[in-house]
C-alpha positions as CSV (number, residue, x, y, z in Angstrom):
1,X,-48.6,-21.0,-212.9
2,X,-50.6,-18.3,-214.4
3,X,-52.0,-18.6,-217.9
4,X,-49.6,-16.5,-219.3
5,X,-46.8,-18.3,-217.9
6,X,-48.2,-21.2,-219.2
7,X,-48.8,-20.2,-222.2
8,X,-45.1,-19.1,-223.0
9,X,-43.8,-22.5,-221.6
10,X,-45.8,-23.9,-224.5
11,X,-44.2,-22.2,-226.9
12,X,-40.9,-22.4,-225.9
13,X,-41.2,-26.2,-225.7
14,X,-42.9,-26.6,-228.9
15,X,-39.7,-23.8,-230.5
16,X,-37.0,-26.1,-229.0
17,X,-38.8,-29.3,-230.4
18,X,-39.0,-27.6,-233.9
19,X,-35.6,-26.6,-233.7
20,X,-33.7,-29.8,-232.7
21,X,-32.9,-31.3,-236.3
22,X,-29.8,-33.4,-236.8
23,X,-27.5,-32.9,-239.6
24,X,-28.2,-36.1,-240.8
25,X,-31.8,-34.6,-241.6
26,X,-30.7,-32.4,-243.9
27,X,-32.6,-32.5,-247.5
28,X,-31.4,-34.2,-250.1
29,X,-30.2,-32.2,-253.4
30,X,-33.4,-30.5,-254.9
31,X,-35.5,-31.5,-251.7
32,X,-36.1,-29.2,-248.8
33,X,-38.4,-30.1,-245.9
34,X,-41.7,-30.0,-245.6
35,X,-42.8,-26.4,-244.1
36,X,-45.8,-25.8,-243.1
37,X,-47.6,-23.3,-240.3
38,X,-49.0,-25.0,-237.1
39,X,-51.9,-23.6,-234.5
40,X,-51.2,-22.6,-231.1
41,X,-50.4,-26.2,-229.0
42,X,-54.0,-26.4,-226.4
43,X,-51.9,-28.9,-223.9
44,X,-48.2,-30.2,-223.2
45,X,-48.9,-33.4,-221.3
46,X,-50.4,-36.4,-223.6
47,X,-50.2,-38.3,-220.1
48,X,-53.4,-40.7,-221.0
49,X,-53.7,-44.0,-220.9
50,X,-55.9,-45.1,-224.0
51,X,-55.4,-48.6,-223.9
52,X,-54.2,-49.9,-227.4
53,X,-51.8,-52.0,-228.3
54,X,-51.6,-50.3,-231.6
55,X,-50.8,-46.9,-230.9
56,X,-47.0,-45.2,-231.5
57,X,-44.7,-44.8,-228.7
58,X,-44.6,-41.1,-227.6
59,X,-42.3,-39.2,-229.0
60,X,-41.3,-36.4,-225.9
61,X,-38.9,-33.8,-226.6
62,X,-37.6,-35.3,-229.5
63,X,-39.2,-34.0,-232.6
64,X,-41.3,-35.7,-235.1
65,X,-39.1,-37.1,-238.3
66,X,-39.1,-34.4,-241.1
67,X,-40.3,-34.7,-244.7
68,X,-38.8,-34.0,-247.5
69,X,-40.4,-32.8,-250.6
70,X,-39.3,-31.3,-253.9
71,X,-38.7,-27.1,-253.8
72,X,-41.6,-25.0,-254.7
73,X,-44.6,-27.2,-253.0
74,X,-47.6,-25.3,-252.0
75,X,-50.7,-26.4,-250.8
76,X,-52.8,-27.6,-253.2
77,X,-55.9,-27.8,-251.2
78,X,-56.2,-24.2,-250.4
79,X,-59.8,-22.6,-250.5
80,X,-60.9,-26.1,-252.9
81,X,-64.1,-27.9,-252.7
82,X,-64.8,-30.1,-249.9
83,X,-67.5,-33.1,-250.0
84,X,-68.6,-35.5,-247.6
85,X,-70.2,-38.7,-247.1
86,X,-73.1,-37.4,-245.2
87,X,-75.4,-35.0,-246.9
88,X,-74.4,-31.8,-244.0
89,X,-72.3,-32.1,-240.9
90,X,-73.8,-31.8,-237.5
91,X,-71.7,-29.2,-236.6
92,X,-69.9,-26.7,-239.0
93,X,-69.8,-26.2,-242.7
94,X,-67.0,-28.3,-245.0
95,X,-65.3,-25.2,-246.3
96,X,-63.6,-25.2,-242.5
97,X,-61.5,-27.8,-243.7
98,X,-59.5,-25.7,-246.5
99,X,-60.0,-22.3,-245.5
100,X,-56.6,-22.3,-243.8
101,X,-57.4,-22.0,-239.9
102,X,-56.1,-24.3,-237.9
103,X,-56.9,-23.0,-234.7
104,X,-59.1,-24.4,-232.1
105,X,-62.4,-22.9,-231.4
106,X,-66.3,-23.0,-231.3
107,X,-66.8,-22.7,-235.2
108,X,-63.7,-23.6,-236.5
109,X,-64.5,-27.6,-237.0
110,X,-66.5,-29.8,-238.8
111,X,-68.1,-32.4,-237.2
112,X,-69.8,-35.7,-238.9
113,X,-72.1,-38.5,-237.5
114,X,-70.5,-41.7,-235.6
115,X,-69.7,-44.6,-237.8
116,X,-67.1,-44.4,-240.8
117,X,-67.0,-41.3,-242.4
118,X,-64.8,-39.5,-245.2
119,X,-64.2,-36.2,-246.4
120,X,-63.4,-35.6,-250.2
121,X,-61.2,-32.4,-251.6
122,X,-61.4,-31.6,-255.2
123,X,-58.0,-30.4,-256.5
124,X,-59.2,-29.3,-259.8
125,X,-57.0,-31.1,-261.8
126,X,-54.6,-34.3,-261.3
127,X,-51.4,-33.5,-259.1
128,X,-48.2,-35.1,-258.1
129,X,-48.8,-35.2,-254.4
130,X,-45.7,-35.2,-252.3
131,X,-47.2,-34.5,-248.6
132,X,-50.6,-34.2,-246.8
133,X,-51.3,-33.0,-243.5
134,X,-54.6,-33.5,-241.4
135,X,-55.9,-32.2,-237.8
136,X,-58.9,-33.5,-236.8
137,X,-59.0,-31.8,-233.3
138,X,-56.4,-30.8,-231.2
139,X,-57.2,-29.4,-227.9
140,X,-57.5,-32.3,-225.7
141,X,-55.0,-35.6,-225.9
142,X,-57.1,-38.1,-228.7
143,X,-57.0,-40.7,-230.8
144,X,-59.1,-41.1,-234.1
145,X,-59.3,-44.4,-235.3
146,X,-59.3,-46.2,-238.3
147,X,-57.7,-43.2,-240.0
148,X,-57.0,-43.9,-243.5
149,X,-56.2,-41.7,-246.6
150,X,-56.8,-42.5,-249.9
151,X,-56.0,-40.6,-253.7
152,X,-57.7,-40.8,-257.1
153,X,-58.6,-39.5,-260.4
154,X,-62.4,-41.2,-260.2
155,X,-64.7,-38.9,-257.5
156,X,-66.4,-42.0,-256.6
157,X,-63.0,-43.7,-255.4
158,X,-63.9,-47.0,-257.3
159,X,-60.6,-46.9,-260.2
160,X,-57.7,-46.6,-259.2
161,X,-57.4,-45.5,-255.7
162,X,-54.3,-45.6,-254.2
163,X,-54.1,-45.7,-250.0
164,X,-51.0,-43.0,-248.7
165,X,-51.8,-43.8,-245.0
166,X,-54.3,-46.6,-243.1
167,X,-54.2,-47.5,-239.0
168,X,-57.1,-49.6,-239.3
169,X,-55.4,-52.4,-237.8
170,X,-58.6,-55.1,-238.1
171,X,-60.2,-53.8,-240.8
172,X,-63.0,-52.5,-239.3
173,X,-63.3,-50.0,-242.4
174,X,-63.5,-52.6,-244.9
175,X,-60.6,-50.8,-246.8
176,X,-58.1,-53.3,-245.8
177,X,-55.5,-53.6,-243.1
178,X,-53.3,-50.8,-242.6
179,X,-49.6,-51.1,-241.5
180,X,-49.8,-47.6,-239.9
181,X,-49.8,-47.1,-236.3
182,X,-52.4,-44.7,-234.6
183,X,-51.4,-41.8,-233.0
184,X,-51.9,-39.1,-230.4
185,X,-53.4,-35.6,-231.9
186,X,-51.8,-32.7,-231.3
187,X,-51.5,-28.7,-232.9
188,X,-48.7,-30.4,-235.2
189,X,-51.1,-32.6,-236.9
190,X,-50.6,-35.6,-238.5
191,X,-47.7,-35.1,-241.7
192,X,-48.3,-37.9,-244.1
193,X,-45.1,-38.3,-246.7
194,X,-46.6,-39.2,-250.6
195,X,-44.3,-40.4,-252.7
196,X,-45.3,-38.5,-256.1
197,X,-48.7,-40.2,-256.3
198,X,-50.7,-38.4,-258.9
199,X,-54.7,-37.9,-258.4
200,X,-57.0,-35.2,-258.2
201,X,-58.8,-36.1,-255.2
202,X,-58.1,-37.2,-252.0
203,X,-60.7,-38.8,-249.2
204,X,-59.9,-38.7,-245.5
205,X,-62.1,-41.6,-243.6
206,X,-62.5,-41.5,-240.0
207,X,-64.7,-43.8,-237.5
208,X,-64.4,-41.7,-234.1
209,X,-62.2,-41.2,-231.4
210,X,-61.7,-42.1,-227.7
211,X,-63.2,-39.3,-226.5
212,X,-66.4,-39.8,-228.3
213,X,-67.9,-41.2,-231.0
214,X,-67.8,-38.4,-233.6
215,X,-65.6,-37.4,-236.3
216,X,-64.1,-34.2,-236.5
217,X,-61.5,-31.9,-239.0
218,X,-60.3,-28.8,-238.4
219,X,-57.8,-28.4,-241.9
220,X,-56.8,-30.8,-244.3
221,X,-53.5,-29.7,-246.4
222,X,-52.3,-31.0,-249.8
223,X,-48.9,-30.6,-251.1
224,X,-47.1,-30.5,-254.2
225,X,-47.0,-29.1,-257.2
């Protein structure tokens, strides 16, 4: 197959698996669902064997559960402030991760060191968060571990922090267990449904992946309102 054959095959896979929503899906009165623009899928096959008990089942063809949010969300994170917990990353700068490209490429990522790391964005002012969306990397099959997601009004995450996603099966992290299961990446990302929970911040940790040891974002996206 030639790469533009390929190429179209992975769109019109990643089309039908947009498209195949059931009516019981459909959003509930004053909801709509979550819409938000995806990168070019890098790969079709997430044929890998990473050996974890605590990763989710594949999905296939079917598509990934929608979101539902309240009508009129935008992202909130758009062009905001990005910190860190190292002082610069190794590769990139942290603007990357709201600048609004998702697409894969040599500059287009921020990389940090091995270990637990996080990523901070500044909203500007508290928000009722209804959805956030990361990609760390997307153009290879990987898993990130000891993903966890946390909001708050305090920048130093000490009062009040409130955890919307967390994988970290053994607490390896020292945030606490998480109930989430990891996952495969992909050019869909990783939607995270957030139930209203109001902050102004919102820190993204990481502690590597299974292809190497560093941590990586391409575009972190905050909904609501």
């Amino acid at each position: 197959m030639n790469t533009d054959a390929h190429h179209a095959l992975v769109a019109a896979l990643a089309c039908f698996a947009l498209n195949q929503v059931s009516p019981a899906q459909e959003a509930p009165a004053g909801m709509e669902k979550l819409d938000y623009r995806m990168p070019k899928p890098m790969f079709i096959s997430t044929m890998k064997n990473f050996r974890n008990c605590n990763l989710e089942p594949p999905r296939g063809d079917k598509p990934r559960p929608p979101i539902f949010v309240p009508q009129g969300c935008s992202n909130l994170a758009l062009k905001k402030k990005v910190t860190s917990s190292g002082l610069n990353p190794d590769i990139g700068s942290l603007d990357l991760i709201t600048d609004g490209d998702k697409e894969e490429g040599d500059h287009q990522y921020v990389e940090l060191s091995p270990g637990l790391q996080w990523v901070q964005i500044d909203l500007g002012r508290t928000c009722e968060i209804r959805a956030i969306v990361v990609w760390h990397r997307h153009y290879d099959p990987r898993v990130y571990r000891d993903v966890v997601v946390q909001i708050a009004d305090d920048a130093k995450f000490i009062d009040g922090v409130k955890t919307v996603f967390n994988n970290d099966h053994d607490n390896s992290s020292g945030l606490g267990i998480g109930k989430d299961l990891e996952y495969i990446e992909d050019y869909e990302g990783r939607p995270i449904a957030v139930k209203g929970v109001k902050g102004r911040y919102v820190r993204l940790y990481s502690s590597g992946n299974t292809s190497n040891q560093m941590n990586h974002y391409m575009e972190v996206e905050v909904f609501g309102k």
